[in-house]
C-alpha positions in Angstrom: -35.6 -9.6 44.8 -34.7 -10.5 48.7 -31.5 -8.5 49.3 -29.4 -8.8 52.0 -26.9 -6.5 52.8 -23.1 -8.1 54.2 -21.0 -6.4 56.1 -17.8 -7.9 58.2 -14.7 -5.7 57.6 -12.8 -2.3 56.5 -10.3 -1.7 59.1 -8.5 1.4 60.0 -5.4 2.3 60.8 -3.2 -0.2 62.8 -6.8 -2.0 63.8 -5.8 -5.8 64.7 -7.6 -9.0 66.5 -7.4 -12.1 67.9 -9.2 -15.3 67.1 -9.1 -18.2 69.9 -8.4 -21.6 68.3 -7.6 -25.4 69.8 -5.2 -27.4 67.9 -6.9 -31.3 68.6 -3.6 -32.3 66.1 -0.6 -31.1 64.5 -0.1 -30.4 61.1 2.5 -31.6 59.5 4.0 -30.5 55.8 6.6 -30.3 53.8 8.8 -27.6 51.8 7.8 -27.9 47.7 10.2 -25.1 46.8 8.8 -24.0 43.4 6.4 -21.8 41.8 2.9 -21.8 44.1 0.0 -24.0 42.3 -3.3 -25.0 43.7 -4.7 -28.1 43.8 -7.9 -26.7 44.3 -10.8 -26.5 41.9 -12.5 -23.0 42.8 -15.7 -21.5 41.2 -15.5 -17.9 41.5 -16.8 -16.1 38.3 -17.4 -12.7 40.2 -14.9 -9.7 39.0 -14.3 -5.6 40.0 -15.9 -3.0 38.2 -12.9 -1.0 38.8 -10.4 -2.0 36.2 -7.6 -0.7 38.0 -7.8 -3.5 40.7 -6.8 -7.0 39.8 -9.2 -9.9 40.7 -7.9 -13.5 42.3 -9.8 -16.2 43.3 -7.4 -17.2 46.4 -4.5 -15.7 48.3 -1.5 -14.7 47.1 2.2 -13.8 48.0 3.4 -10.5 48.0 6.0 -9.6 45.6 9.2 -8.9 47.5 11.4 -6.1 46.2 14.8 -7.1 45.2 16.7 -4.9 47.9 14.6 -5.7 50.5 16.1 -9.1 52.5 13.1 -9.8 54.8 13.7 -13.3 57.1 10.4 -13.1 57.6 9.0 -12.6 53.9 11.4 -15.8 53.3 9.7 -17.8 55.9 6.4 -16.9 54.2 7.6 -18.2 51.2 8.7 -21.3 52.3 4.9 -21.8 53.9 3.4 -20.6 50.7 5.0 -23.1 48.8 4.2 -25.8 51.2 2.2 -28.8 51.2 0.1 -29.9 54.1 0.3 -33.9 54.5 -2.6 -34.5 56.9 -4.7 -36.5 55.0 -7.4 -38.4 55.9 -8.5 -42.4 55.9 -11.9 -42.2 54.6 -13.1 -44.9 52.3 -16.4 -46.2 51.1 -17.5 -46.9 54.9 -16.8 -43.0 55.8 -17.6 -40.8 52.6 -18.7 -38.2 54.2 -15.9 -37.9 56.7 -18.3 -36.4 59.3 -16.2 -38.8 62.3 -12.9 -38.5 60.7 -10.5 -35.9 62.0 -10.9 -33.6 59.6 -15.1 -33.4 59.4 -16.2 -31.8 63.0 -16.8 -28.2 61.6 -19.5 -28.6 59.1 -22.8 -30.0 58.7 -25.9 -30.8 56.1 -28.5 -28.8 56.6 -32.0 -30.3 56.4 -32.5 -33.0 53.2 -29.2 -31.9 52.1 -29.8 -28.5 50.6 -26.4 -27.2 51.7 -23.2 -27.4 54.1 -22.9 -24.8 56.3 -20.7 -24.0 59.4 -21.4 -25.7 62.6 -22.3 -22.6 64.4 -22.0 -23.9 67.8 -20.3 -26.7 67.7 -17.1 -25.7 65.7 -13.9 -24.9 68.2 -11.3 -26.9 66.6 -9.1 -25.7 64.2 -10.7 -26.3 60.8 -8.8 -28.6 58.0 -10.8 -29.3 54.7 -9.8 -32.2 53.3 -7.7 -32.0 50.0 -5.9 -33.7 47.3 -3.8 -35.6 50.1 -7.2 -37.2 51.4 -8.9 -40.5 50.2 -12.1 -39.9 50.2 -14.6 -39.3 46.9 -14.8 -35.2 46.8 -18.1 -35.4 45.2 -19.7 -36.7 48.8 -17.0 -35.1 51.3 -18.9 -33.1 53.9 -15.7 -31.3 54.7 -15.1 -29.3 51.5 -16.4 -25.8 51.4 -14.6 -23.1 51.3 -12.3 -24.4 48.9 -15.2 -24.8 46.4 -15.2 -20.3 46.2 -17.7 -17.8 46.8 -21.6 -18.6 47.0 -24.0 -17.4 44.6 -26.2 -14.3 44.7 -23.4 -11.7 45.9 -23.7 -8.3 44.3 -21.4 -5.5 44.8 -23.6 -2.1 45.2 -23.3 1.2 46.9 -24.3 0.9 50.8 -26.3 3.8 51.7 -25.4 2.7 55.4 -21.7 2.8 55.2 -21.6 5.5 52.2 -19.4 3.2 49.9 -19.2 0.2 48.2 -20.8 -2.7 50.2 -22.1 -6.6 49.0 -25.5 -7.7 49.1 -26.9 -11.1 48.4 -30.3 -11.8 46.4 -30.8 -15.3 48.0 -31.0 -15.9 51.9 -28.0 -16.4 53.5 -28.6 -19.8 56.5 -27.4 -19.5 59.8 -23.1 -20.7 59.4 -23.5 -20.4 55.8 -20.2 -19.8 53.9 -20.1 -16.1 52.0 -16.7 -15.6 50.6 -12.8 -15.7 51.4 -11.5 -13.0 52.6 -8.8 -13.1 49.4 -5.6 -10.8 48.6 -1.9 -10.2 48.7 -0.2 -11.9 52.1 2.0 -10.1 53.7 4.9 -10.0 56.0 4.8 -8.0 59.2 7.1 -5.1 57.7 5.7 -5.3 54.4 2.2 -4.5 56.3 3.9 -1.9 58.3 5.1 0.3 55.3 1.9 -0.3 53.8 -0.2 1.5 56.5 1.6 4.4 56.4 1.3 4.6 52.7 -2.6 4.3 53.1 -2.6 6.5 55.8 -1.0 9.5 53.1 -3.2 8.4 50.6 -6.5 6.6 51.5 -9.0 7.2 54.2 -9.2 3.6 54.6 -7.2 0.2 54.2 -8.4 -3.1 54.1 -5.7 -4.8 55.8 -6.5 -7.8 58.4 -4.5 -9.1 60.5 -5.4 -12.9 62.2 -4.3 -14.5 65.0 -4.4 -17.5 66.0 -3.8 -18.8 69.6 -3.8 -21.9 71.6 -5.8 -23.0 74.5 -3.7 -24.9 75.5 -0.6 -22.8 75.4 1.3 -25.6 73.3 2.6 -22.3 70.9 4.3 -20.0 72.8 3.7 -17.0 70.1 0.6 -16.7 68.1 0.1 -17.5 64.2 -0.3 -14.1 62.4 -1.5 -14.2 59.4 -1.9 -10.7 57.5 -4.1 -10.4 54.4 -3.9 -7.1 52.3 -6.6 -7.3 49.4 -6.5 -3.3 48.5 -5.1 -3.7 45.1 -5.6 -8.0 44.7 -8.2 -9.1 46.2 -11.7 -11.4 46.0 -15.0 -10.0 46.2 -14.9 -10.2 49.8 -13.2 -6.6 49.9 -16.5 -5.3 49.7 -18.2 -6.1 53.0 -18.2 -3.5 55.6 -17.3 -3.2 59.0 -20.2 -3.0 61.5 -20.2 -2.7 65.9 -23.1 -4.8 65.8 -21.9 -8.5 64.1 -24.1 -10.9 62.5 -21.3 -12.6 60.5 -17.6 -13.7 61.8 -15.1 -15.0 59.8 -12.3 -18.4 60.9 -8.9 -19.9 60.0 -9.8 -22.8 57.2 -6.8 -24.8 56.2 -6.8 -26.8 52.9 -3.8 -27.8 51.1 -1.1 -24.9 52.6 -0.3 -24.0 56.0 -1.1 -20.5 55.4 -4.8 -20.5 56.5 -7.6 -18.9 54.3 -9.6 -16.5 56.0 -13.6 -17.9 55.1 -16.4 -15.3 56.2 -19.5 -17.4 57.5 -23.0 -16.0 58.2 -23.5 -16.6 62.1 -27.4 -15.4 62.4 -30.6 -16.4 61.3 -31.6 -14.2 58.3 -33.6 -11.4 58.7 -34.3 -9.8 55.4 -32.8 -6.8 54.1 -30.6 -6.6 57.0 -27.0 -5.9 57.4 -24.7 -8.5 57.3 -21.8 -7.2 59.5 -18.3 -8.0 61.3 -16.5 -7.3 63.9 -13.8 -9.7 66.3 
């Protein structure tokens, strides 16, 4: 069995970062005020061991308490249960949508074994294509991390970090997609009240908190998106924080404008080494 150990992030206390993006376009969407539903098709047929925890494939929205009027929970919900409209063009002459505006992130590795992050090419803002796109899904080369976590991950105890970590039994390829980064999304306060819970409670949290910024300085405040998968959360709660990266993760935009937060493998694989995180 060729194991390789993953490790991105388990943040402390009030730990943030900062993730440098370009918007090439704008994204445009409208409000769909009902009850959240993806459009998505996701294979994900990993669970938790611990009961207590509840497993979800994808982000979702924090449950607001009734006495607590939040502008900025409401604004959340709005973008929740949004739809982005920026679809693409491609037909029969473009099926791959590799020159569209959506395809510059991704590319076929050799003979076509499997799309992976373009490592060092990738600076723009990445948009999958969705259910608002023309093209045939089935040979899109722009639709990854909506299709759920790869294959081969196993949740063990890490010797290294002296708790639960993920391994995978299959090599992981340079910009190869590992997991989201799944759980409940939160609103700055909402995150705030949490922290000092964990603080009483935990000796860890697994609260992230993205941003996004422009080159170009066309937003004047950054797009903070805070992702809290301590009770909901995907198996990607399990990979570790490390000094010394060999995985980083990115904004990927599908259907919503709330971004999901995909963990690529940025390497080349060494076996039986760490896979690990940190922006």
């Amino acid at each position: 069995c060729r194991v390789i150990n993953l490790a991105s992030y388990r943040f402390r206390l009030s730990v943030s970062f900062s993730f440098v993006i370009c918007c090439t376009f704008s994204l445009q969407y409208y409000y769909k005020m009902s009850e959240h539903k993806s459009s998505l098709n996701i294979s994900d047929f990993y669970e938790h061991e611990d009961v207590s925890l509840e497993y979800i494939m994808e982000n979702v929205l924090y449950v607001e308490k009734k006495d607590d009027d939040d502008s900025e929970f409401q604004h959340l919900e709005r973008e929740y249960n949004s739809i982005l409209l920026n679809g693409c063009d491609c037909n029969s002459e473009k099926i791959n949508c590799i020159k569209c505006l959506h395809g510059r992130n991704y590319k076929w590795l050799s003979e076509a074994t499997e799309l992976v992050l373009d490592v060092d090419k990738c600076e723009d803002l990445i948009y999958e294509c969705s259910s608002a796109c023309k093209c045939d899904p089935s040979k899109c080369s722009n639709r990854l991390v909506q299709n759920g976590p790869r294959a081969g991950l196993k949740v063990v105890h890490s010797n290294i970090f002296k708790s639960k970590g993920l391994i995978s039994s299959e090599l992981i390829p340079r910009g190869g997609f590992i997991c989201e980064y799944a759980g409940e999304i939160l609103s700055f306060k909402e995150a705030s009240k949490r922290l000092k819970k964990y603080e009483q409670i935990l000796d860890k949290n697994y609260i992230l908190f993205m941003k996004e910024w422009n080159k170009n300085q066309v937003l004047k405040n950054p797009i903070t998106t805070i992702i809290d998968p301590t009770q909901k959360g995907n198996i990607g709660r399990y990979i570790n924080h490390s000094c010394d990266p060999n995985c980083e993760i990115r904004c990927v935009r599908i259907d919503c404008p709330i971004p999901k937060i995909g963990k690529f493998y940025c390497n080349y694989i060494f076996l039986r080494t760490d896979m690990v995180k940190n922006n």
